[in-house]
N, C-alpha and C positions, 0 to 999 in steps of 0.2 A: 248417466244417460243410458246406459247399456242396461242395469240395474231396471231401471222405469221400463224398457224395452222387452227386457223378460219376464215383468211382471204381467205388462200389458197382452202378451204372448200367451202364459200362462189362463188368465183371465178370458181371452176371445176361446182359449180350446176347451174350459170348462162348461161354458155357455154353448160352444159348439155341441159337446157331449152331450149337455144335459138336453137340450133341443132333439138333440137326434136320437133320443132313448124315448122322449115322450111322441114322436114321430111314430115308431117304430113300436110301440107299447101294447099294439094292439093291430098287428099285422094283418089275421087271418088266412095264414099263405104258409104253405109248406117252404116256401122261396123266402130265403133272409131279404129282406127290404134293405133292414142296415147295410148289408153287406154292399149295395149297388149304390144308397148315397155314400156311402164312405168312397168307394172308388170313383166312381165316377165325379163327386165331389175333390176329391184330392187332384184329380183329372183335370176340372174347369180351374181350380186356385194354381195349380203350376203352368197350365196354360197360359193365365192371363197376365200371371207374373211375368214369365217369358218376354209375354207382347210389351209389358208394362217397361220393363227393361230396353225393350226396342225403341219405345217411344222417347225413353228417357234416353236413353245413348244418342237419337236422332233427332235430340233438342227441342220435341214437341208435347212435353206435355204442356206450356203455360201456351201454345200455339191456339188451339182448340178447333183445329180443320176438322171441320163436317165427317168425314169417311174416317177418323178415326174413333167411336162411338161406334158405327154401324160395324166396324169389325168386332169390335166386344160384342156388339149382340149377335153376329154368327158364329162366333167362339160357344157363348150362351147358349142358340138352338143348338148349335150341332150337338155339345156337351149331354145336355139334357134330355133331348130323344135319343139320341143315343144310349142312355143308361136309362129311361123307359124302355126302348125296344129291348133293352137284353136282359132286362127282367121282366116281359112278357115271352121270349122267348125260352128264356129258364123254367120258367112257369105254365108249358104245353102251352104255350101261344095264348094264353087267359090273361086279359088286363083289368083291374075293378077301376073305375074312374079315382075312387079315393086312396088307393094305393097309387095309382100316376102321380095324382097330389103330392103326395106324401115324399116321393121320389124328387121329383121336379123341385118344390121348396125345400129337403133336405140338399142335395146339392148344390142349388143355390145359394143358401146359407152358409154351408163348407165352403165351396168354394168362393162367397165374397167374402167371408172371415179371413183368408188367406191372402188376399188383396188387401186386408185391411192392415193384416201384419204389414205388409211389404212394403203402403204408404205410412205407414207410423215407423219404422226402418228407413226410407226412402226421407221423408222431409223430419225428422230427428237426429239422425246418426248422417246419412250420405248428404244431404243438401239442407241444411238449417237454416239457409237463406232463401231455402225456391219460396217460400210464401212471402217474402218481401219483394222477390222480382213479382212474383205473379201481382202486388198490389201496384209495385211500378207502370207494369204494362195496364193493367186497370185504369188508372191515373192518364198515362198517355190516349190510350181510348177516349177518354172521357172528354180529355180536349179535344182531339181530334173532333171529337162528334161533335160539341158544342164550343168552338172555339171563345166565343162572349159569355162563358159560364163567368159568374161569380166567384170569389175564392170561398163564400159561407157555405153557397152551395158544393161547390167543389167540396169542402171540407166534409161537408155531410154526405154527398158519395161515397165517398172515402172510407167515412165511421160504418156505414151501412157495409162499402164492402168488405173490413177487415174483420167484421164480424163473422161474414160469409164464407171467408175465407180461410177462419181457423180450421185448425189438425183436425177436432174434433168431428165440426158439422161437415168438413168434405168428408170423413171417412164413412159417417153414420147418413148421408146422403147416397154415396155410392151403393152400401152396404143396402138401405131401403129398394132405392133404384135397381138392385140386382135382383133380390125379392118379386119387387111388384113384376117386372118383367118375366122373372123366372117362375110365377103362378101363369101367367096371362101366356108362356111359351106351354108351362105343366096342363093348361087346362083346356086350349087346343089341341095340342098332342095327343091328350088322354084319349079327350072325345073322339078323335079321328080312330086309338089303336084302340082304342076297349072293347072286349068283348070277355063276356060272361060264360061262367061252365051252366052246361044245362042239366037244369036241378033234378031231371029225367035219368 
């Protein structure tokens, strides 16, 4: 297990790398780019770990209360304009909307790869049962909400949610879900800080 754990490990920081070289491959900026998604990236993945860790010691990740979602995503803003504004500040105060880009989904990227570690360590190594509890409480839901279900259709709930429910699709779920948002924070931000040197 530990074995698969490292591999896995290995594998998310090669892909990390190689993303953030083709990012970064064509800069146009006396200001390293890399240099602000690597930190700032390493920044949002230890952050969220942290929170991730909080959740899990406070018995709620199979819970799924509302307000804890909405703090990952001000973990996310703050992370990301943050490491735009301070490489437009590095940069005499000039931001190109596609270097924001660039920033914004490179960190994004780091730092959901990091998350990703920490849930492939987290239901692998520390809790190899939380996805049996989490289909329990599915299960319980399920009646609850329809008390006169059938057992065929119960059963086909079920198949439906343990699909859902594998390592795999929550991690490559989250990992997307951090993405889409962390363009959709990159491409507000940019627009709001960019400003261009004058070709004068």
């Amino acid at each position: 297990m530990k074995c698969f754990f490292f591999n896995q490990t290995v594998t998310f920081y090669y892909i990390c790398e190689q993303i953030v070289n083709i990012l970064t491959a064509m800069e146009g900026s006396n200001v390293s780019i890399k240099k602000y998604i690597l930190k700032f990236g390493v920044i949002l993945g230890i952050t969220s770990v942290l929170y991730n860790i909080i959740i899990y010691l406070t018995g709620n990740i199979i819970s799924g209360k509302w307000f804890l979602p909405l703090i990952s995503a001000i973990i996310l803003i703050s992370v990301i304009i943050s490491g735009i504004y301070s490489y437009k500040l590095a940069n005499n105060s000039f931001l190109k909307l596609s270097n924001s880009i660039k920033i914004g989904l490179g960190v994004s990227l780091l730092g959901g790869l990091i998350v990703v570690i920490w849930k492939i360590f987290l239901f692998n190594i520390i809790e190899p049962d939380m996805m049996g509890q989490a289909l329990s409480t599915r299960q319980e839901q399920i009646i609850t909400s329809n008390p006169n279900i059938s057992q065929e259709k119960l059963n086909q709930s079920m198949a439906v949610a343990e699909k859902l429910n594998s390592l795999y699709i929550k991690v490559l779920y989250s990992l997307i879900e951090t993405l889409i948002l962390g363009f959709l924070i990159t491409l507000i931000g940019g627009i709001i800080m960019r400003k261009q040197r004058n070709p004068f």
